[in-house]
C-alpha positions in Angstrom: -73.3 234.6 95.0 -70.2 232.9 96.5 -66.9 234.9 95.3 -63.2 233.9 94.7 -60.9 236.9 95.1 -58.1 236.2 92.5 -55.7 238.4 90.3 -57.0 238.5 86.3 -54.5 236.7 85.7 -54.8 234.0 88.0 -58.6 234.1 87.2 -58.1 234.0 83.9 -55.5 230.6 84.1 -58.2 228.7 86.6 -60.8 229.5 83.9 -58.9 227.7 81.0 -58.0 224.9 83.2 -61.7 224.2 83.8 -63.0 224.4 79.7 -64.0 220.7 78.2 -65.7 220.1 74.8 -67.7 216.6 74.1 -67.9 215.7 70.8 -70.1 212.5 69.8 -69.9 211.5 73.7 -66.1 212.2 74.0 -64.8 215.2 76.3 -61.6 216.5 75.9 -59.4 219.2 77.4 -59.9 222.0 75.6 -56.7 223.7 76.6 -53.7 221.7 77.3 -50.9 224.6 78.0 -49.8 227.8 77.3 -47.1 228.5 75.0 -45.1 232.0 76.4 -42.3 234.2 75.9 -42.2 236.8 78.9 -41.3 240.1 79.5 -42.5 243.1 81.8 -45.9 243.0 80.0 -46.8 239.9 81.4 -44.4 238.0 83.7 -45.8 240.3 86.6 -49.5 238.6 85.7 -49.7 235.7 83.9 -46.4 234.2 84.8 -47.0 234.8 88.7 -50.1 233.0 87.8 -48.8 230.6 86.1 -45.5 229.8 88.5 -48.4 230.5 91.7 -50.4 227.6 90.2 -48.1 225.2 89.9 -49.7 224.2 86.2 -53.1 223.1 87.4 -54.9 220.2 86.3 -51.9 219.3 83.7 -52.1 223.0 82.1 -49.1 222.6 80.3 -46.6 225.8 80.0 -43.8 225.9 77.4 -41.1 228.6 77.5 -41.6 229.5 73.5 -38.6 231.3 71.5 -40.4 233.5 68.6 -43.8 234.9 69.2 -44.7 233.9 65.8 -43.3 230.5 66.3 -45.3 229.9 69.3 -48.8 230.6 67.4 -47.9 228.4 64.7 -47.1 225.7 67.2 -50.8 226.4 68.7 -52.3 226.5 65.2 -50.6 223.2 64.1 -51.7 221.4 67.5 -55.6 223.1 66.9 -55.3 221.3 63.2 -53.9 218.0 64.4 -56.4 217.9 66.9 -59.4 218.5 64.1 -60.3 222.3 66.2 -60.9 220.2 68.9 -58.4 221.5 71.7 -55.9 224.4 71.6 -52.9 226.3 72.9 -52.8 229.8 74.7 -50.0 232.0 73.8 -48.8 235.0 76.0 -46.1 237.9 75.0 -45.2 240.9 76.8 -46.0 244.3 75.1 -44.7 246.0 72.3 -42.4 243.7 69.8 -44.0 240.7 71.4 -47.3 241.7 70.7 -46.6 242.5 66.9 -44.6 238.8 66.2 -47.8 237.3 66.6 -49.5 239.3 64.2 -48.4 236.8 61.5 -49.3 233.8 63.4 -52.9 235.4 64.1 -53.7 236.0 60.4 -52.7 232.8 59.5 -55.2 230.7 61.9 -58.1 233.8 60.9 -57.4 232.6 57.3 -57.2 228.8 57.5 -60.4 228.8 60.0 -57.8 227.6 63.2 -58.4 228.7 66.5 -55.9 230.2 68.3 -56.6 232.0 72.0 -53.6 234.9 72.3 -52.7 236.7 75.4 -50.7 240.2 74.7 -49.8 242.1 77.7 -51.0 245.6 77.4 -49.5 249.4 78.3 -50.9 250.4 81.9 -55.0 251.0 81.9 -54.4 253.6 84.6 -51.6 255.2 82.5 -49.7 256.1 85.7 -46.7 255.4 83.9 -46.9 256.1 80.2 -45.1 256.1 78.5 -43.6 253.2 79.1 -41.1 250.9 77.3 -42.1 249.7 74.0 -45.0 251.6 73.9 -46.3 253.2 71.1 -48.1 256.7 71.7 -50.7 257.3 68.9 -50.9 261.5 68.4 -54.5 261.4 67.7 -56.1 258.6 70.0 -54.6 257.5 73.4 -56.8 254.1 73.7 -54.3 252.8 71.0 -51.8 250.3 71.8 -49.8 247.8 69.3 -52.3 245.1 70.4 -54.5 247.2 67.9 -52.9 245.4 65.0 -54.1 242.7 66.1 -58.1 243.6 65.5 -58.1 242.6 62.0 -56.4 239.1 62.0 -58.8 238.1 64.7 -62.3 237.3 64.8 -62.6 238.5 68.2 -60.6 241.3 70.3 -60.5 242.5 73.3 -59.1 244.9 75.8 -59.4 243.6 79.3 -59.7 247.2 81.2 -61.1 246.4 84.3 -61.4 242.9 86.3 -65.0 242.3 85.8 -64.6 242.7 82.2 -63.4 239.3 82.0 -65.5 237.2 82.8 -68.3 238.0 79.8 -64.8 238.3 77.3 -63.9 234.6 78.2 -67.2 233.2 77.8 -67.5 235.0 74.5 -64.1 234.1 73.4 -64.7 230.4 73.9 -67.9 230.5 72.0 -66.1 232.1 69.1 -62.5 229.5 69.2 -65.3 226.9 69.8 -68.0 227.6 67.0 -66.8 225.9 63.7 -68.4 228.5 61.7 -66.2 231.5 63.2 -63.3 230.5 64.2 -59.7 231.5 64.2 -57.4 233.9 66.6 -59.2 235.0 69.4 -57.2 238.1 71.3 -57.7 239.0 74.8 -55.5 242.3 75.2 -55.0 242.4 78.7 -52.9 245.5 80.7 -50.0 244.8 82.5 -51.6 246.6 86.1 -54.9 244.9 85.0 -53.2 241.4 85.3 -52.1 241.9 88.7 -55.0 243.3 90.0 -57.3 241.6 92.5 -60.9 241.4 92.3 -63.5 238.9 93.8 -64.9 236.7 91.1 -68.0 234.1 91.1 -66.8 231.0 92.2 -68.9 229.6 89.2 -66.2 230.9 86.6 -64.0 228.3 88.0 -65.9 225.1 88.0 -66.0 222.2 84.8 -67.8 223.8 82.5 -68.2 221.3 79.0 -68.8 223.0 75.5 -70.7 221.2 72.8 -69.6 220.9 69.5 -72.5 222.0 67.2 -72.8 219.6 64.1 -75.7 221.6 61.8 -78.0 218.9 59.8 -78.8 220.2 56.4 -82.1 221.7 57.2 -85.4 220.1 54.9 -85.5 223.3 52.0 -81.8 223.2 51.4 -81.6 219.2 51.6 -84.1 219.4 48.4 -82.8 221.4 46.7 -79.2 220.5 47.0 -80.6 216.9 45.8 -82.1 218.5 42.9 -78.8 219.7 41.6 -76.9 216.6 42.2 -79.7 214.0 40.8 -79.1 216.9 37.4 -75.9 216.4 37.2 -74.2 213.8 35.4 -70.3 214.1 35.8 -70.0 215.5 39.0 -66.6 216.2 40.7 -65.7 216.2 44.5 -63.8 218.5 45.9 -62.5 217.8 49.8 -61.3 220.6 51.6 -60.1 221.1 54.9 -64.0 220.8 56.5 -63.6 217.6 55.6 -60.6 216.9 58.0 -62.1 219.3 61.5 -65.6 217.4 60.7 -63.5 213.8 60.9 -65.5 213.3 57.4 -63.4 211.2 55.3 -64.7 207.7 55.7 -68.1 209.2 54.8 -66.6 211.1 51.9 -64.7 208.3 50.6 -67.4 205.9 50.7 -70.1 208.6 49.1 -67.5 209.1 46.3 -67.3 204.7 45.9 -71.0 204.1 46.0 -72.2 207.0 43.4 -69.2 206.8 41.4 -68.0 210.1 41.6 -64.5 211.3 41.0 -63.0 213.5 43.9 -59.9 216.2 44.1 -58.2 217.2 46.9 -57.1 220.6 48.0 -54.1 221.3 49.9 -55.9 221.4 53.5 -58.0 217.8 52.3 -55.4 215.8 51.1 -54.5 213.0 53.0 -58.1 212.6 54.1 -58.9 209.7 51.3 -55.9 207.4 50.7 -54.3 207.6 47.7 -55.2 204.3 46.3 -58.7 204.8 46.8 -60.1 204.3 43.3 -62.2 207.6 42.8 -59.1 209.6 44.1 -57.4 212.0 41.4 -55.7 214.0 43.5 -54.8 217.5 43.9 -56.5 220.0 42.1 -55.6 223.2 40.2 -52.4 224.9 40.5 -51.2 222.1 42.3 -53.1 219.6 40.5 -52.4 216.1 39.2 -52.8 215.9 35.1 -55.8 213.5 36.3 -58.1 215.6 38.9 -57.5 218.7 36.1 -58.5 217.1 33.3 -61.6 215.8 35.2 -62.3 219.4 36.8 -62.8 220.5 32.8 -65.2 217.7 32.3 -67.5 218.1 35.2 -70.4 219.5 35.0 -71.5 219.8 38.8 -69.0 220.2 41.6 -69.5 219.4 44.5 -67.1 221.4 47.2 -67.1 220.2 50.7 -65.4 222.3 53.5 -63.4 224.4 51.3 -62.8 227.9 50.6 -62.3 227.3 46.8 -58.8 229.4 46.7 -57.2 230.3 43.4 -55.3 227.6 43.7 -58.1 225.2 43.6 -59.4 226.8 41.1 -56.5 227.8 39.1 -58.1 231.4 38.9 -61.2 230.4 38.1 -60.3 228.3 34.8 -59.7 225.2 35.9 -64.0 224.1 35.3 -65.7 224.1 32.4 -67.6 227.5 31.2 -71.4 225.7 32.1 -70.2 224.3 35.5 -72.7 224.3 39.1 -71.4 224.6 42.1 -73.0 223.0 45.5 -71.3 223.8 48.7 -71.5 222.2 51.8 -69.9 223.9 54.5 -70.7 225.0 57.9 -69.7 228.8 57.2 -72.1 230.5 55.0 -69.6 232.7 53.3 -67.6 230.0 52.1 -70.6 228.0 50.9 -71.5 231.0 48.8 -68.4 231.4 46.8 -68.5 231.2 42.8 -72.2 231.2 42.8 -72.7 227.9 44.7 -75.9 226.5 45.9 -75.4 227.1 49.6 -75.5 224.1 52.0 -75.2 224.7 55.4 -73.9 221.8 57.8 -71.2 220.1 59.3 -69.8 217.9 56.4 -70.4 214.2 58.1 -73.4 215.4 59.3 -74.4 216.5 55.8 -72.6 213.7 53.4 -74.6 210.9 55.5 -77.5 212.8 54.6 -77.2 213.2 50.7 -76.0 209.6 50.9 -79.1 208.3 52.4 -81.3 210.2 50.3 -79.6 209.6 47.0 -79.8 206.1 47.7 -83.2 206.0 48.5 -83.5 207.6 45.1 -81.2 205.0 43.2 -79.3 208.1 41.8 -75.6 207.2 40.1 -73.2 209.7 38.0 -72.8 208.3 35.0 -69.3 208.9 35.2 -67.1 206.0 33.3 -64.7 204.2 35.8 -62.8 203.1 32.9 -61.7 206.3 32.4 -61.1 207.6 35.5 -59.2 204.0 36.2 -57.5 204.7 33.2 -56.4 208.5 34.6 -55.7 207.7 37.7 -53.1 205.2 36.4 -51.3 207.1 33.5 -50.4 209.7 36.5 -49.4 206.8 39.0 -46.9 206.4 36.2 -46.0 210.3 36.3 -45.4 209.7 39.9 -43.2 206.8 39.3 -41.4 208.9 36.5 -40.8 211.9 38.8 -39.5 210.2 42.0 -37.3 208.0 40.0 -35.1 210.6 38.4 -31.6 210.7 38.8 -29.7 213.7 37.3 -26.2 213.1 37.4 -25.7 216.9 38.5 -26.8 215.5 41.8 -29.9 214.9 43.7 -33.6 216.1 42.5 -36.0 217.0 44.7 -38.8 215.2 43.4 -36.9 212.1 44.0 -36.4 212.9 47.7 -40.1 213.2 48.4 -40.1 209.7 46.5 -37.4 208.3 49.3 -39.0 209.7 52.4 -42.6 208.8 51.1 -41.4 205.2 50.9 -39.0 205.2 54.1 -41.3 206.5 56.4 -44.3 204.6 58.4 -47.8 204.6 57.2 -48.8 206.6 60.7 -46.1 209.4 60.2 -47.1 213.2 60.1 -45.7 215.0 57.3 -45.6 219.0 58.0 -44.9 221.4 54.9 -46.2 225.1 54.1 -44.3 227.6 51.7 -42.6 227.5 48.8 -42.0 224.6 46.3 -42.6 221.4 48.2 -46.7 222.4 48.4 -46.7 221.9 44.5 -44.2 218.6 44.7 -46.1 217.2 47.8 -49.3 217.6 46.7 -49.2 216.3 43.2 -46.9 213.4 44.6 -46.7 212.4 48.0 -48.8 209.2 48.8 -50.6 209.6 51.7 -52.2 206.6 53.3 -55.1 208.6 55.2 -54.9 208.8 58.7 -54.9 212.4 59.3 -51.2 212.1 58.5 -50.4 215.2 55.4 -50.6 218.8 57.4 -50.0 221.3 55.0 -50.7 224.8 55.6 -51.3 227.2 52.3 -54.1 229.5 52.7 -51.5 231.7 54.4 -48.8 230.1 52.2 -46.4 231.0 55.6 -43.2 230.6 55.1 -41.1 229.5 58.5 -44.4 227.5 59.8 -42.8 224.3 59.3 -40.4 223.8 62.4 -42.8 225.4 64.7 -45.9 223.3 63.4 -43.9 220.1 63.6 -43.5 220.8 67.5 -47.2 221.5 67.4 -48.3 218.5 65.4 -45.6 216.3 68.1 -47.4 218.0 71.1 -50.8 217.0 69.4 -49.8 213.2 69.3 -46.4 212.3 70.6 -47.0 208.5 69.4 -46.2 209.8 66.0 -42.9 210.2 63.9 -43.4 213.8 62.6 -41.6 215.2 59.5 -41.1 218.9 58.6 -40.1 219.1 54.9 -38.8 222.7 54.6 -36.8 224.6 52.1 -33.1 226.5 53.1 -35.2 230.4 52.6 -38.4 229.0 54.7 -35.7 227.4 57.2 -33.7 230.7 57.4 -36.7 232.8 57.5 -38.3 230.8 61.3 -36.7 227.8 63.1 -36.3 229.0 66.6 -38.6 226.8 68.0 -36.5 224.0 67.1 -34.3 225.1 70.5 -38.1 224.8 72.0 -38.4 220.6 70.5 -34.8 220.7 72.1 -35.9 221.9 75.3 -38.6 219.6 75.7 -37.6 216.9 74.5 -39.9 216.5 71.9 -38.6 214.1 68.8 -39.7 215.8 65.5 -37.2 215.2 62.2 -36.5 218.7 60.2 -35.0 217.5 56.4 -34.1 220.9 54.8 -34.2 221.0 51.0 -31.4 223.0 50.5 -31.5 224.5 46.4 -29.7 227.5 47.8 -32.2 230.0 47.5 -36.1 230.7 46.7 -36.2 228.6 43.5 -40.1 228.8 43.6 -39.7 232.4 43.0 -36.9 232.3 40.7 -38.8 230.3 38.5 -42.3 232.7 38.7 -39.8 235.5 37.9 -38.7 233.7 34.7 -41.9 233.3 33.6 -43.1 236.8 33.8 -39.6 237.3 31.8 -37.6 238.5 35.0 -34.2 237.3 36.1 -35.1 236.7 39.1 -33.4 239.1 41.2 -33.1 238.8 44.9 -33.9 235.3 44.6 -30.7 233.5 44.9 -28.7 232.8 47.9 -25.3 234.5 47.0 -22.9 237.1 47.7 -24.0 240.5 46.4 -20.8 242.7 47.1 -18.8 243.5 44.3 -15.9 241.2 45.0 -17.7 238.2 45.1 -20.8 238.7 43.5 -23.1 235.5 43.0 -20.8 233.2 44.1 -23.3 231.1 46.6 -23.4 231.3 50.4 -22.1 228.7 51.9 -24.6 227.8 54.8 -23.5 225.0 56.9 -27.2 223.7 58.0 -25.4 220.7 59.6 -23.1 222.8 62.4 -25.9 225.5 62.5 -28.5 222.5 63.9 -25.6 221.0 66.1 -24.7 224.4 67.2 -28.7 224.2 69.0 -28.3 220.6 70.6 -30.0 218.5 67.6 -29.3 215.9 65.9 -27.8 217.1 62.7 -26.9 214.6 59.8 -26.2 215.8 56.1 -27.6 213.7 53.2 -25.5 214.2 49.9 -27.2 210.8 48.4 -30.7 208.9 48.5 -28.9 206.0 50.1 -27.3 208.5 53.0 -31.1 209.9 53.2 -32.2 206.7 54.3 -29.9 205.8 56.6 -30.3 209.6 58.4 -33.7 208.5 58.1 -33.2 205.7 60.0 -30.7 207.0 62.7 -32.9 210.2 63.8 -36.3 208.0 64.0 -33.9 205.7 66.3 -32.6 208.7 68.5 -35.5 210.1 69.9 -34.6 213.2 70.1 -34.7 216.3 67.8 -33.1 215.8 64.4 -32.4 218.2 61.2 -31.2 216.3 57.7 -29.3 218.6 55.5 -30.6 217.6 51.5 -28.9 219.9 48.6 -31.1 219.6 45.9 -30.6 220.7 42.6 -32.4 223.8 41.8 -35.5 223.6 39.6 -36.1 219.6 40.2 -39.8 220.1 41.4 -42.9 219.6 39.2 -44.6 221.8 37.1 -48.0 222.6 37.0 -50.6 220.1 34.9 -53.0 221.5 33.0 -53.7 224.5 34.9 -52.5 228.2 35.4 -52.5 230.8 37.9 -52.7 234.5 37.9 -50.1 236.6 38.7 -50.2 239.7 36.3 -46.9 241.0 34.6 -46.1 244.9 34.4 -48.5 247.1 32.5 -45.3 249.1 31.2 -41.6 248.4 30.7 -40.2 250.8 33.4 -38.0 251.9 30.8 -37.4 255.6 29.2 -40.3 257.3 27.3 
């Protein structure tokens, strides 16, 4: 066998380069770059590596400024790209480690994959302790890279060269397998990285992973068919599968041709345009009036490539008592939530299949499109209603979504996560399709937004990106605007400033709180709750950007305007009135109140 002697590290960054996946006939480069923050934990390693390389093949490397930044960077480009390509990101040990514990539990959750690269304490433990490590009393194999074991659906700890050359074959399986994936964590120690060892050759040559795409096998195809052809309102429900399986054309024309109303949760929306006739909408907590009062109608749904979240299901009420569930899905646990009939296959794959058959059947729902026409336009008319309002306390933020949906192009990305603006987005923002709505809430993350817009932009740099964030989720993560900065990389930030988290302020009030802790305002006792005056303009010019405040809907569009002209890296400053978002339709959500007062006995 014909060797290579390289360091881990430099083994480990030839590997990567050399990883393809085809996909209906197409290859693509699985991994573009390598996101990285160094320190003595890995600059030794994988940044001689990566500086001795002189980025190989195009490996891209980006000098990241938040560990947790960086992962949500990779896990926005991994969803723009439909789980087809993805980033590696590398920190040193100790603190660097931990930051992207966050970032690795939110691609685990929302099925993402994400390869991370922690430098490790010494394996020979010459030196121990050394700084930033953490010295367990009861187990000395323990490092802080152990926290990262159950946000990932692999780990490993690279102790000695060999070791990894099974660990990246197995951890490319896993990133690549639709069914399992998420963050993937190669621990590897800082001696380790340096060390030299003489590996096969063959590690280092093109090596092209197939994407599986799982046919609904001939038992579960019959019965699935069985429960459909019983059904007689059935409802759709398009989740994120829908999206990473490049479904929606199939989904949107099964919905036309069998007359069957669908929903959207918040990883499928934006699959189906919004004008397409069978499309209600967000469902659940989030929901439209329309898709809810549908949901307690149906008798059958039909979930494809969705987890079925309590916000979907608005805690399990938002069906009808009597309702089935069918669940198409690649990954078996999901299909098996709420007591579906499983169905296990990629989501085209599958919807061609039920299409075929059910025509070959001459099965319709006897759903009446009258009424789902009429729905669908009493809530157009809620839409209109809500981005037309114009308090004359000042601006609402439901009339803002209404000004960007409208100013920006139909090919625009639109990046949002925590707070609010999920709720607002999804019940009104009209998305034309395209792949172009990339919300993340199964983490529900606040400070994703700016570093996902740089990962959406590195994704597809043909397209105007928008991150819609609110002041807390702003405050909370934006270094990696400095990194859109840095490389030049023209995504628009427009910060809906209601001075505070107004979401939480109003749960509070509805569990009969006050809200404490929620508002943005002085707390010392001289000038208690007066507000905090941010300057979000000087703080955004202060990094380089482009930095315009927006105090009217007319100045919004023009700002607009001027940072889609620029090129470059631009954050709008919006103060919106608190409490100017929409209000959930039709559905509720559980969030229990205290058992007891607190109070004296």
């Amino acid at each position: 066998m014909r060797t290579v002697r390289k360091t881990t590290a430099e083994a480990l960054i030839a590997f990567l380069d050399q990883q393809f996946l085809e996909d209906d006939g197409t290859e693509t480069k699985l991994v573009p770059g390598i996101l990285a923050i160094f320190g003595h934990g890995n600059i030794g390693g994988i940044g001689h590596a990566l500086e001795a390389s002189g980025a190989p093949g195009g490996l891209r490397f980006i000098a990241a400024k938040n560990e947790q930044g960086m992962v949500h960077a990779a896990v926005a480009f991994a969803k723009a790209r439909r789980r087809r390509a993805w980033w590696a990101c590398t920190s040193s040990i100790g603190p660097g480690a931990m930051n992207m514990v966050t970032g690795a539990a939110l691609a685990t959750v929302n099925r993402l994959p994400v390869l991370l690269l922690p430098g490790d304490v010494f394996s020979d433990r010459g030196p121990d302790p050394v700084l930033q490590q953490l010295e367990h009393p009861l187990d000395g194999t323990i490092s802080v890279n152990d926290a990262l074991r159950p946000v990932s659906v692999y780990w490993d700890r690279i102790q000695r060269p060999p070791q990894l050359v099974d660990a990246l074959l197995r951890a490319v399986a896993v990133l690549t397998d639709p069914a399992a994936t998420g963050a993937v964590t190669l621990c590897l120690p800082q001696d380790v990285q340096a060390e030299a060892y003489d590996f096969p050759a063959e590690l280092f040559t093109r090596k092209v992973w197939h994407l599986a795409r799982p046919r609904i096998d001939r038992g579960e195809l019959s019965r699935s068919l069985d429960v459909i052809r019983a059904s007689k309102h059935p409802l759709l429900v398009v989740g994120g599968g829908v999206h990473y399986s490049g479904a929606e054309t199939e989904v949107a024309e099964f919905a036309s041709r069998f007359g069957i109303p669908l929903a959207e949760t918040a990883a499928g929306k934006g699959l189906v345009p919004w004008d397409h006739p069978w499309n209600l909408g967000g469902l659940g907590v989030l929901g439209t009036q329309a898709a809810n009062r549908v949901a307690k109608s149906a008798d059958l749904v039909i979930a494809m490539g969705t987890r079925l979240t309590d916000f979907t299901t608005a805690s399990k009420t938002a069906f009808a008592k009597e309702v089935r569930f069918l669940a198409l899905n690649v990954n078996r646990r999901d299909a098996g939530k709420l007591g579906a009939v499983p169905v296990i296959a990629d989501v085209r794959e599958g919807v061609r299949q039920w299409s075929e058959e059910l025509a070959r059947l001459g099965w319709q729902s006897e759903e009446d499109p009258v009424r789902i026409k009429t729905l669908k336009a009493d809530w157009d008319q809620e839409v209109e209603r809500l981005c037309s309002r114009t308090p004359a306390e000042g601006l609402a933020a439901t009339s803002v979504l209404g000004q960007i949906n409208r100013a920006l192009d139909p090919s625009d990305v639109v990046v949002a996560a925590a707070g609010g603006l999920p709720g607002d987005l999804q019940r009104l923002w009209r998305s034309p399709g395209g792949a172009t709505y990339h919300l993340e809430y199964g983490f529900s993350c606040m400070g994703y937004e700016v570093a996902a817009a740089l990962g959406v932009k590195l994704a597809d740099s043909s397209r105007g990106v928008y991150a819609l964030v609110g002041d807390g989720s702003y405050l909370m993560l934006h270094t990696e605007l400095l990194t859109a900065i840095q490389e030049g990389l023209a995504v628009t930030v427009v910060i809906f400033d209601n001075a505070g988290h107004q979401c939480i302020q109003s749960l509070a009030e509805n569990l009969g709180l006050t809200g404490m802790g929620t508002q943005f305002c002085f707390r010392d006792p001289v000038r208690r709750g007066q507000p905090l005056a941010v300057d979000f303009v000087a703080y955004a010019q202060a990094l380089g950007a482009l930095a315009i405040r927006a105090n009217s809907l007319e100045e919004l569009t023009a700002a607009l305007e001027r940072a889609r002209q620029a090129k470059w890296p631009a954050v709008i400053h919006v103060p919106v009135l608190p409490d100017s978002g929409t209000q959930a339709y039709e559905a509720v959500w559980r969030v229990d109140t205290a058992a007891t007062t607190g109070g004296p006995s």
